[in-house]
C-alpha positions, -999 to 999 in steps of 0.1 A, spaced: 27 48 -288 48 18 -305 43 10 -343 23 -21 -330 -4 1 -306 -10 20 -340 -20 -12 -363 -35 -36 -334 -75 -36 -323 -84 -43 -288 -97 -82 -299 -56 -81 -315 -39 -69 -285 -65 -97 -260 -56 -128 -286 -19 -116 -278 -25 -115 -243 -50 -140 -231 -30 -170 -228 -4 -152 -200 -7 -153 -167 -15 -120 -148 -9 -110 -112 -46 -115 -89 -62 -125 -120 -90 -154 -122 -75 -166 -156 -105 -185 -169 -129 -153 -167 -96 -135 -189 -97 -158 -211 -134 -155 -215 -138 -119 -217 -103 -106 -229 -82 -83 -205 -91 -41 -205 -64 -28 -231 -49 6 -215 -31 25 -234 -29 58 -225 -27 80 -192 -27 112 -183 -29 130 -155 -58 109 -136 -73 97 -167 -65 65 -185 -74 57 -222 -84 22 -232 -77 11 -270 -117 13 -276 -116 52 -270 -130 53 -236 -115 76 -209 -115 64 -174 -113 82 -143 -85 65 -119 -94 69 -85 -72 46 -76 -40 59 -91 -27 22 -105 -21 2 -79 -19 32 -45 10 49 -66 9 75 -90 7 100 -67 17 125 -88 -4 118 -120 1 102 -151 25 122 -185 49 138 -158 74 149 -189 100 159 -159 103 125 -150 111 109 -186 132 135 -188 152 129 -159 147 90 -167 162 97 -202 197 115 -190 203 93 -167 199 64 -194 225 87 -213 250 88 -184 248 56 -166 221 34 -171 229 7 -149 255 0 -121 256 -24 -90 259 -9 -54 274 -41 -43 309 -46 -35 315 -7 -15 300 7 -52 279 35 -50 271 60 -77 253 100 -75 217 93 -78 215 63 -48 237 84 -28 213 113 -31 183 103 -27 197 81 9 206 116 19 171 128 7 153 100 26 172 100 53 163 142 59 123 133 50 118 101 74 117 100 111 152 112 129 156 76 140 164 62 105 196 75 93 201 40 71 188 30 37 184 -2 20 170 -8 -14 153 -33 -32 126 -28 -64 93 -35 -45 74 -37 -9 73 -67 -13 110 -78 -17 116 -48 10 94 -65 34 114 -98 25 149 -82 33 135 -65 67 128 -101 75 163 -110 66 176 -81 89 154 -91 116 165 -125 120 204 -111 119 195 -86 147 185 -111 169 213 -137 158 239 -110 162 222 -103 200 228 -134 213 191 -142 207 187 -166 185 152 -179 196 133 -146 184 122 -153 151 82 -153 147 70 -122 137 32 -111 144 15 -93 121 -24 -91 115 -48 -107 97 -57 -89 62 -24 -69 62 -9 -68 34 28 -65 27 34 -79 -9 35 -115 -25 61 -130 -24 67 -166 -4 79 -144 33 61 -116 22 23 -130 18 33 -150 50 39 -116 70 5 -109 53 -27 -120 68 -49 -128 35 -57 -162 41 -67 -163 0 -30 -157 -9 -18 -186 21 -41 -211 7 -28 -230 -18 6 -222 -14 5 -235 22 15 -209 39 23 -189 60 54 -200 69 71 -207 102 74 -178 126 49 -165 115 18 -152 136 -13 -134 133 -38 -112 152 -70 -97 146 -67 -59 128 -80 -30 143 -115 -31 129 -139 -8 147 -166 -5 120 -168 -48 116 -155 -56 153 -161 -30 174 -194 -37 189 -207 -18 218 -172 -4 230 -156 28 216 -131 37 193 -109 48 220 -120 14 240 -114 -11 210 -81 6 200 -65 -5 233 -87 -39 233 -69 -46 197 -34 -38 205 -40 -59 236 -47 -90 214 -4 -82 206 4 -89 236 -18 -117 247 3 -135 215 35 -125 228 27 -141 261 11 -171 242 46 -175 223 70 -170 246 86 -133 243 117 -152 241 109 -163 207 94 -133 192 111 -110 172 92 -81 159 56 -68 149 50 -57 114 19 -30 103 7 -7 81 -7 23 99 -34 23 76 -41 -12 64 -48 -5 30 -56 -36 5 -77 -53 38 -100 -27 36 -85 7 44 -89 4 83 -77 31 99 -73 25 138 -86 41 168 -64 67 180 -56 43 212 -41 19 190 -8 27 180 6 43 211 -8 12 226 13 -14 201 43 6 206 47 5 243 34 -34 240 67 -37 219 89 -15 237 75 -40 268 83 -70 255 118 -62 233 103 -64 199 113 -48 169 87 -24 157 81 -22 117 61 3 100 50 -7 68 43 27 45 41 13 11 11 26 4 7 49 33 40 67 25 49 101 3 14 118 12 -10 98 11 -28 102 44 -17 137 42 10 138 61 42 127 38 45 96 63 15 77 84 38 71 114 37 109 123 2 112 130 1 77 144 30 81 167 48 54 154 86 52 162 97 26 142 128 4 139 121 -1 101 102 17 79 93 0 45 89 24 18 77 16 -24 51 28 -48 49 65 -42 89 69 -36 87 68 -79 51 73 -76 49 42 -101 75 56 -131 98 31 -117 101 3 -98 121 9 -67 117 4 -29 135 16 -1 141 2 39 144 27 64 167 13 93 170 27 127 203 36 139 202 6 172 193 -19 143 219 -8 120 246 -3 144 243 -43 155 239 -51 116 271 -31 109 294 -49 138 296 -81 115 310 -84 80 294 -85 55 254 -84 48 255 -109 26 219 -98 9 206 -81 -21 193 -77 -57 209 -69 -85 188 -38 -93 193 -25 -56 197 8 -57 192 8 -96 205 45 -108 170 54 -132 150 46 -109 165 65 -78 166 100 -103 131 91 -109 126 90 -72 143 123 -63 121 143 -89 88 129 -79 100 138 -43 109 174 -58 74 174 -78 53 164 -46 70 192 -25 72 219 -46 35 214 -58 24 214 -22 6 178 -26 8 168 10 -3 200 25 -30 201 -3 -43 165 9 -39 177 45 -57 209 39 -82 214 13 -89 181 -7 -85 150 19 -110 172 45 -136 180 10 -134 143 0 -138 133 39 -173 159 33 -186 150 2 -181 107 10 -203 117 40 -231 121 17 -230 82 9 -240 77 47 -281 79 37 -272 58 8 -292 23 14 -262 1 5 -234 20 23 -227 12 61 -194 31 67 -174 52 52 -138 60 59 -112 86 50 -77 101 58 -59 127 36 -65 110 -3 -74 75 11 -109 62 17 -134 34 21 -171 30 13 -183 -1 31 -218 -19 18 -237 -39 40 -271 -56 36 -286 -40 70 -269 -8 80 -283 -9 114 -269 -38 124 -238 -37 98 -251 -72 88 -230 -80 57 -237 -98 26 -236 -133 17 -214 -145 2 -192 -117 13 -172 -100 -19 -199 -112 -42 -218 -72 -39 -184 -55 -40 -173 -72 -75 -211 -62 -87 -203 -21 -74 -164 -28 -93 -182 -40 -125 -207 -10 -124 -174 15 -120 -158 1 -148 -188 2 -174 -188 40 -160 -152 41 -168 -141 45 -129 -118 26 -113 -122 18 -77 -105 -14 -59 -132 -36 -47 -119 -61 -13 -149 -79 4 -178 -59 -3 -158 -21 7 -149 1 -22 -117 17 -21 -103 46 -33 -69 60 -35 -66 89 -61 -38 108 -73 -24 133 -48 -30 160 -79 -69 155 -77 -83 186 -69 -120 194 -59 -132 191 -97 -120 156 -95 -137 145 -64 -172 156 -78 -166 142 -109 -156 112 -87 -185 114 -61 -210 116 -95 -198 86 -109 -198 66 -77 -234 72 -69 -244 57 -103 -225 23 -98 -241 25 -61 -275 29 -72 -273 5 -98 -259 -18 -70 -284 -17 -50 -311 -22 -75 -291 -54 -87 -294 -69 -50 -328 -54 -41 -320 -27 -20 
């Protein structure tokens, strides 16, 4: 803790504070009510300055798969500040720790992707894939593919290209976006979209919507199709099993380039130590962030296929990047939480023992009056509240019950992610069974008190 964490209070540290501008933030209730002063974590537990420890079920921001206080990692972080703290990769410049860890990630990701890229974040990533797109097709002689479909409520980071591959029409609205060449189709939604038909049934009825696009554009003109196998900020929607297969051959089809966006899906979260295995997904790009440094550092990595990179490589120079690409702290940082999460056994423990209890015990939310749906793969999940659970009626306006169930969770020192009215959850890959009863207990007492705030 700094000399200043020692002398401040938490009204201190919000005076400091509450004229900045924060990321997703409705500034005029901060500057009412003063921001929640963290200052602590450790392993899934967070401190705030007034003394209150707080279960994170939702590991920061999808991220800190490992846990919070990993002394390994400063560790590491702390010799490689010692040897070289900062060097460029551009220019044919490479240095140990980005060379490892490409060779690292190129042994762990699908045997398509034998290329890496780097950039800080998914959502600059997703804004160089983008950039590599558009050069594919220029370099093929096809100049006129440039729109790129993606789906509405994906999510795939904020900046200006980014938020327009993105379908969260709250982020395009006053920025006017998206973009040109950009496009949108509905997401896989059995739960709020399925109606009478199947899972199996709507999964190839969704990926269908892909192609009726592509025929609406012109195939001529479009270039690839971005999404996360489990779309995570729109709600956690995991698809049908039909879907995926379905979207691949629809690109395969129609010559589009396939992009598989594991931010938050990546490094074990689903239980398998990428989404696109159990998905089927063969991807041309695979976007990769948060759980590569589980959160200790910022860093993001693309995954290119070797038909992409092969075209990309034929012409000079790439003339793209950042000046932290490839930054040497934070790929050490990456190569021992990748060491940390297979040596402890995290994905196998999500696949095996606590994604299948937490799958068990959020089934017990089912009778719950206020809970519809709920949702799970490996350490990812979903409760959804509805007003009528027959007829999965929802709530008007819809988000307002979901910020009530977020407010309960916090003055119970929990913290879920609230989008719409579905409750999300995405814990630390460490959690074990303990943790998901302590979780499931404190849940049920921001859902009860829920309910009784709207009646239920």
């Amino acid at each position: 803790m700094t000399a200043s964490a020692k002398r401040n209070s938490t009204a201190e540290w919000q005076a400091q504070d509450r004229k900045h501008l924060h990321p997703f933030t409705d500034h005029a209730e901060l500057g009412r009510i003063g921001a929640k002063v963290i200052t602590k974590a450790e392993g899934t537990y967070l401190f705030d300055s007034d003394g209150n420890k707080i279960l994170d079920a939702f590991a920061g921001l999808w991220c800190v798969n490992i846990g919070y206080g990993r002394k390994s990692i400063a560790d590491v972080a702390h010799a490689q500040l010692l040897e070289l703290p900062y060097y460029n990769t551009f220019f044919k410049t490479t240095h140990p720790p980005v060379a490892e860890l490409s060779k690292l990630l190129v042994e762990m990701t699908p045997k398509q992707f034998n290329h890496v890229f780097y950039g800080l974040s998914g959502s600059d990533a997703n804004d160089t894939i983008v950039r590599m797109v558009r050069t594919y097709w220029n370099l093929k002689k096809q100049p006129k593919k440039k729109t790129i479909i993606s789906r509405w409520n994906g999510y795939h980071g904020s900046t200006m290209v980014a938020a327009s591959l993105g379908g969260m029409n709250y982020m395009h609205e006053l920025a006017d976006l998206p973009l040109p060449g950009h496009a949108h189709i509905k997401q896989p939604y059995w739960y709020g979209d399925g109606g009478s038909q199947t899972p199996e049934e709507f999964g190839l009825a969704a990926a269908k919507l892909l192609e009726d696009k592509i025929l609406e554009l012109g195939a001529e003109n479009v270039a690839a199709f971005i999404g996360e196998p489990i779309q995570g900020a729109g709600g956690v929607i995991i698809p049908p099993s039909t879907y995926w297969p379905e979207v691949q051959k629809i690109c395969k089809k129609y010559d589009l380039l396939l992009i598989a966006d594991e931010v938050i899906c990546g490094f074990g979260r689903t239980g398998y130590m990428f989404a696109s295995e159990p998905f089927q997904i063969e991807a041309d790009f695979m976007t990769l962030a948060k759980g590569l440094t589980s959160g200790y550092m910022p860093l993001s990595a693309i995954m290119v296929a070797d038909r992409v990179a092969e075209v990309l490589n034929s012409f000079g120079d790439f003339n793209h990047g950042f000046t932290y690409s490839g930054h040497p702290v934070s790929c050490a940082v990456a190569i021992e939480n990748i060491r940390i999460i297979r040596e402890e056994k995290m994905v196998e423990t999500a696949h095996d023992e606590t994604g299948p209890y937490l799958a068990k015990r959020l089934e017990e939310f089912k009778d719950h009056p206020l809970v519809g749906e709920v949702r799970s793969m490996g350490l990812v999940g979903a409760i959804e509240l509805v007003k009528d659970k027959k007829t999965h009626k929802t709530f008007e306006p819809v988000g307002k019950v979901g910020t009530i169930c977020r407010d309960h969770c916090v003055k119970n020192n929990l913290i879920m992610r609230a989008t719409r009215d579905t409750m999300l959850l995405s814990p630390p890959l460490m959690w074990t069974k303990g943790h998901i009863d302590e979780f499931m207990k404190l849940a049920k007492i921001a859902l009860d008190a829920t309910a009784k705030d709207v009646g239920l």
